[in-house]
C-alpha positions as CSV (number, residue, x, y, z in Angstrom):
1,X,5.8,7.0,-52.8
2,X,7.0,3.7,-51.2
3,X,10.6,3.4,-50.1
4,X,12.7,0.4,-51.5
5,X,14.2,-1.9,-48.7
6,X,18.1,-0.6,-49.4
7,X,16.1,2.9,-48.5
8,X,14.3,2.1,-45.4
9,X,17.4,0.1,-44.4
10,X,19.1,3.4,-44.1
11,X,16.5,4.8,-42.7
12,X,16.2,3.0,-40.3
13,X,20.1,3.4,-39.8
14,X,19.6,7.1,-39.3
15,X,16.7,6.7,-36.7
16,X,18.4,4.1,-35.0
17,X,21.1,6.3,-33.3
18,X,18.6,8.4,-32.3
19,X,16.7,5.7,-30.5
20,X,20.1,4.5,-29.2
21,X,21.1,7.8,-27.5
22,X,17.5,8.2,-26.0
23,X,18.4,4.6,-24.4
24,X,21.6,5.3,-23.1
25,X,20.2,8.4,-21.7
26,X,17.1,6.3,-20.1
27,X,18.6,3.3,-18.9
28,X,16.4,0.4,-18.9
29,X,15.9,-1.9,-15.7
30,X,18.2,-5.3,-16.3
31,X,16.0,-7.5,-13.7
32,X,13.1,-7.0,-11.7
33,X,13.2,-6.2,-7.8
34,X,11.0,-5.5,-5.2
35,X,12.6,-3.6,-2.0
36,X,11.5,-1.9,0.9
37,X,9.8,1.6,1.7
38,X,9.9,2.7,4.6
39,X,8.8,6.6,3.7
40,X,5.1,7.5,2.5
41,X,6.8,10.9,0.2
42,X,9.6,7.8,-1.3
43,X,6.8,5.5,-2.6
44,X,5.7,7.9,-4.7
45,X,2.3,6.7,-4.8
46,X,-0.2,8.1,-7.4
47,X,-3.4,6.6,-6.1
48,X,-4.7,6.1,-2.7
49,X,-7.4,4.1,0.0
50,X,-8.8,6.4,2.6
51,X,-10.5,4.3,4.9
52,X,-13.0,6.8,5.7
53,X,-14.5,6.2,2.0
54,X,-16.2,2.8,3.5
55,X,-18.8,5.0,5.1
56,X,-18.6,3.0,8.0
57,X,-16.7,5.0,11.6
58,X,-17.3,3.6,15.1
59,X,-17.9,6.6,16.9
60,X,-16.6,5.1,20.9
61,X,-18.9,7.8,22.7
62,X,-22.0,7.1,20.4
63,X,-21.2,2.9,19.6
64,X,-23.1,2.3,16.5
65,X,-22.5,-1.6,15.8
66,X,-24.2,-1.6,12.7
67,X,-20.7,0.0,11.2
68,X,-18.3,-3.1,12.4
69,X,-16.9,-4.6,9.2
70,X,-16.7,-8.4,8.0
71,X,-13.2,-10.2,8.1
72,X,-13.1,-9.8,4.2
73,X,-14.9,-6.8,2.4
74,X,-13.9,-5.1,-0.8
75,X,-13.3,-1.1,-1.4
76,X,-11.8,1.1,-4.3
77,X,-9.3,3.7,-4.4
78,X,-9.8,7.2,-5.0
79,X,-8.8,5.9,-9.3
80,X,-11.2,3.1,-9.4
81,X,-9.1,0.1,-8.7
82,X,-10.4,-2.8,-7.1
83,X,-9.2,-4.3,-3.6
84,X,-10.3,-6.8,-1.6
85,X,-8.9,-6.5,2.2
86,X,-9.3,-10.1,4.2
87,X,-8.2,-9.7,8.1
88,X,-7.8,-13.5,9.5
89,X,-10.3,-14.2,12.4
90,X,-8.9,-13.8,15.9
91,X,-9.1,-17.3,18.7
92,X,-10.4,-14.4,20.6
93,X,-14.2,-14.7,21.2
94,X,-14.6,-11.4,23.1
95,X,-12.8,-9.5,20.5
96,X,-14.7,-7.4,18.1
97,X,-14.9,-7.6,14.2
98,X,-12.8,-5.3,12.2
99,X,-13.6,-1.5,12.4
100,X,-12.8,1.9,11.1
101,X,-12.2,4.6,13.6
102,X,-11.0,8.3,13.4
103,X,-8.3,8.7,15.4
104,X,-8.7,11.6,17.5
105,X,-7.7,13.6,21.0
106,X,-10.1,12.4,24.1
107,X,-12.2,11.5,24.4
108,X,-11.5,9.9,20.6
109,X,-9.2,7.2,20.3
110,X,-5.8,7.7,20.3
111,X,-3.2,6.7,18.5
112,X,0.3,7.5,16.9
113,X,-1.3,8.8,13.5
114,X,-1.7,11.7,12.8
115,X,-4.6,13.4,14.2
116,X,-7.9,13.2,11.8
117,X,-6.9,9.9,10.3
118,X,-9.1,7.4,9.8
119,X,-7.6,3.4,11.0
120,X,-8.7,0.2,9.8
121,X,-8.5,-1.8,13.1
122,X,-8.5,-5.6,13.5
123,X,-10.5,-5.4,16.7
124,X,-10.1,-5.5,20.0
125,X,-11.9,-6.9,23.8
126,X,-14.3,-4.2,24.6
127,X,-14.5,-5.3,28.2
128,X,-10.9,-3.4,28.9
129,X,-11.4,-1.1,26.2
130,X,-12.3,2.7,27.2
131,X,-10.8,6.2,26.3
132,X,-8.5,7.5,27.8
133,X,-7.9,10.8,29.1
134,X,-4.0,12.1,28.5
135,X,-1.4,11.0,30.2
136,X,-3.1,7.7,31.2
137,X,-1.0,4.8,30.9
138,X,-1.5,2.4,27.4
139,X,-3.7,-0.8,29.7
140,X,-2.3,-3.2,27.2
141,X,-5.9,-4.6,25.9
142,X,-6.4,-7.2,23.5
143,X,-7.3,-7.1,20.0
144,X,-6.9,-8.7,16.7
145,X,-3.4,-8.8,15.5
146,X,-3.9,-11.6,13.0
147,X,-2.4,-10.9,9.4
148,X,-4.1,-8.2,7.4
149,X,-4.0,-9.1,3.5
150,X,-4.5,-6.4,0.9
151,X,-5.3,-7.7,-3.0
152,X,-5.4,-5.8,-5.7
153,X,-7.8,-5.8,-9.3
154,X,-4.5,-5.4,-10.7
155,X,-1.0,-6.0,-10.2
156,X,0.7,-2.7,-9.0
157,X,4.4,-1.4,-8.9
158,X,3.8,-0.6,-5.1
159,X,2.2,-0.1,-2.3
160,X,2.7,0.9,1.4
161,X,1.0,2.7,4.7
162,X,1.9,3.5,8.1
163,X,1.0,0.6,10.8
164,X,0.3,0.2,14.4
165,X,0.0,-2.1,17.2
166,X,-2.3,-1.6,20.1
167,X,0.0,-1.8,23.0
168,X,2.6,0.6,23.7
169,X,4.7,-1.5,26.4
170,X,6.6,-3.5,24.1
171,X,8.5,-3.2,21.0
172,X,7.2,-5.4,18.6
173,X,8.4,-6.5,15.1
174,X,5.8,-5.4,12.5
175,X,6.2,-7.1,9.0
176,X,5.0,-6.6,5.3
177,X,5.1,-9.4,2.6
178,X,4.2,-9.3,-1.3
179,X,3.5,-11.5,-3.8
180,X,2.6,-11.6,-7.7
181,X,-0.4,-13.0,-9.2
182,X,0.8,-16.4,-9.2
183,X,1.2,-16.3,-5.3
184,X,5.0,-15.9,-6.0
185,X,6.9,-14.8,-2.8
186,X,8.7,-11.6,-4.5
187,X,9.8,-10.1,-1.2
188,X,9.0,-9.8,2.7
189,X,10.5,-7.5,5.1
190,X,10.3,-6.7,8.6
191,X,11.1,-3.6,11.0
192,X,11.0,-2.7,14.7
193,X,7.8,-1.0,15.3
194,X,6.7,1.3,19.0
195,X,3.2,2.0,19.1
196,X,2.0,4.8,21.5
197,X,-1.0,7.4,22.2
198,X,1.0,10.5,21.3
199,X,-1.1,11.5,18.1
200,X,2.0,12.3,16.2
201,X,2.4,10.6,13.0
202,X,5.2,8.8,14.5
203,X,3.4,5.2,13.1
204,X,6.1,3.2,10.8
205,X,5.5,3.2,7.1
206,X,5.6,0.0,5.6
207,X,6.1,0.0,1.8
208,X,7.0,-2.2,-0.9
209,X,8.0,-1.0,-4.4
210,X,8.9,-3.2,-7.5
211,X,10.4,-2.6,-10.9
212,X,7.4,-4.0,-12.3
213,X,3.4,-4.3,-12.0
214,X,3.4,-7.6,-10.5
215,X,2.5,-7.2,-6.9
216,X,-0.8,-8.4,-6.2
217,X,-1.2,-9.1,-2.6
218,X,0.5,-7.5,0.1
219,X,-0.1,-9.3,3.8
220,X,0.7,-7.0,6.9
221,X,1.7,-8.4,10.4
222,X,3.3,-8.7,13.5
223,X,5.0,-10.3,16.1
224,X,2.2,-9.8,19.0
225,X,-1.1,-11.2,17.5
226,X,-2.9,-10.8,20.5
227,X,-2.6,-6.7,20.2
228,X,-5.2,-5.3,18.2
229,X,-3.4,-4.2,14.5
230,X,-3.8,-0.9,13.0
231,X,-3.4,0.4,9.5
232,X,-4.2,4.1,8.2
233,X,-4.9,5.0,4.2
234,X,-3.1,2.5,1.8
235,X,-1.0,4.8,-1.2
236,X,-0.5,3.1,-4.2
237,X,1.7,2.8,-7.3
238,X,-0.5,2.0,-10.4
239,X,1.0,4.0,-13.6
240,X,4.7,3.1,-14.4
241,X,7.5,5.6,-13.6
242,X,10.3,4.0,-15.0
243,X,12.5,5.5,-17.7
244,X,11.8,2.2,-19.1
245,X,8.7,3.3,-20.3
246,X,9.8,6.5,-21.4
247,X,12.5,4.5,-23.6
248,X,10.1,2.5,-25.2
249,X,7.8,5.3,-26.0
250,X,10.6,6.9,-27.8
251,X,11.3,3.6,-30.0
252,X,7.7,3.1,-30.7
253,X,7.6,7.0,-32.0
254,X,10.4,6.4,-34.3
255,X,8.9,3.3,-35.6
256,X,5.7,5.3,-36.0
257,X,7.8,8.1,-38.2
258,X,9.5,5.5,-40.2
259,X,5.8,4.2,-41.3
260,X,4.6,6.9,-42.4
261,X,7.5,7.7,-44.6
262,X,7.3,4.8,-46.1
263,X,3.7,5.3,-47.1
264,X,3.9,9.1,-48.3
């Protein structure tokens, strides 16, 4: 039997208190912000890019060249989404292209990830590259440090990872930058950064986080191009969190309710 208006009115009424106290409870977002992460646990990531999926790991005591990468290459994360990673060209000639390595004690290449973890590296002069044994002092060799830009398929709420710089002499000012779909700046941030050959996970996260799905490029950095830049697996923020959505779940059930009394 179909309600009259005066009867869904009130209905609606009843229902609307309800809706009103879920609300309150789950407060929704008044503006959209993107701010810095500096924490891989605090993103809260729910997808990931391991670089070891490319297939593709230089190997320094068995060099396989066939495995260096081009400046721009696509991957996908572990859920499917689409990125498309473009690392600008170095003035350089002796340095390498881009490749993946696994960074590891000697005689693998060391690094200040964790121990296992597989790098995307810029590149870097292989005539003062070699691996060193423990305790040797960081040479200082040059690499690609030119910006390393991440674009996603799809706008995400976030997205971070922990970055490196190939030198362990100087501090150096490492830097992460977003923007939306349109090219929009929505935020840039920058933080000290120490590189060093300990192996100890000790690599600065760099994460950015917005109140909504509208980042769509993210473009790493840092203040000593000439040092070869390093980034390990890229965590992602593709499904909303927000209450916001919880909130409008609610309203769209209550809706749904009020439907299908009105057709019973």
């Amino acid at each position: 039997m179909a309600f009259t208006t005066n009867q869904l009115f009130k209905l609606s009424l009843k229902y609307l208190s309800a809706i009103t106290a879920i609300i309150t409870f789950l407060p929704l977002p008044v503006k959209a912000a993107t701010f810095l992460v500096n924490d891989r646990g605090a993103l809260g990531g729910n997808d990931e890019l391991d670089w070891g999926s490319l297939g593709k790991v230089f190997n320094p005591s068995a060099p396989n060249f066939s495995v260096f990468l081009p400046n721009s290459f696509s991957a996908t994360s572990q859920g499917g989404l689409g990125l498309d990673i473009n690392i600008a060209p170095t003035n350089n000639p002796r340095v390498t292209p881009p490749f993946v390595f696994q960074t590891l004690p000697s005689p693998g290449i060391r690094s200040n990830f964790a121990p296992g973890d597989f790098i995307l590296f810029g590149g870097i002069d292989p005539t003062g590259f070699i691996p060193l044994p423990p305790g040797t002092p960081d040479p200082g060799t040059q690499g690609n440090g030119e910006p390393l830009t991440i674009s996603f398929a799809q706008p995400v709420f976030g997205a971070g990872t922990q970055i490196a710089i190939d030198t362990s002499k100087l501090q150096v000012e490492t830097s992460i930058t977003a923007f939306d779909n349109a090219n929009n700046l929505l935020g840039t941030f920058t933080v000290p950064n120490i590189s060093s050959l300990a192996l100890d996970n000790s690599a600065v996260f760099l994460g950015i986080r917005s109140d909504t799905a509208n980042i769509s490029r993210l473009v790493f950095s840092s203040s000593a191009p000439q040092f070869g830049l390093a980034i390990n697996r890229v965590s992602i923020i593709e499904v909303p969190e927000s209450t916001y959505t919880l909130a409008i779940l609610a309203f769209g059930v209550s809706v749904a309710v009020l439907k299908r009394r009105q057709y019973t």
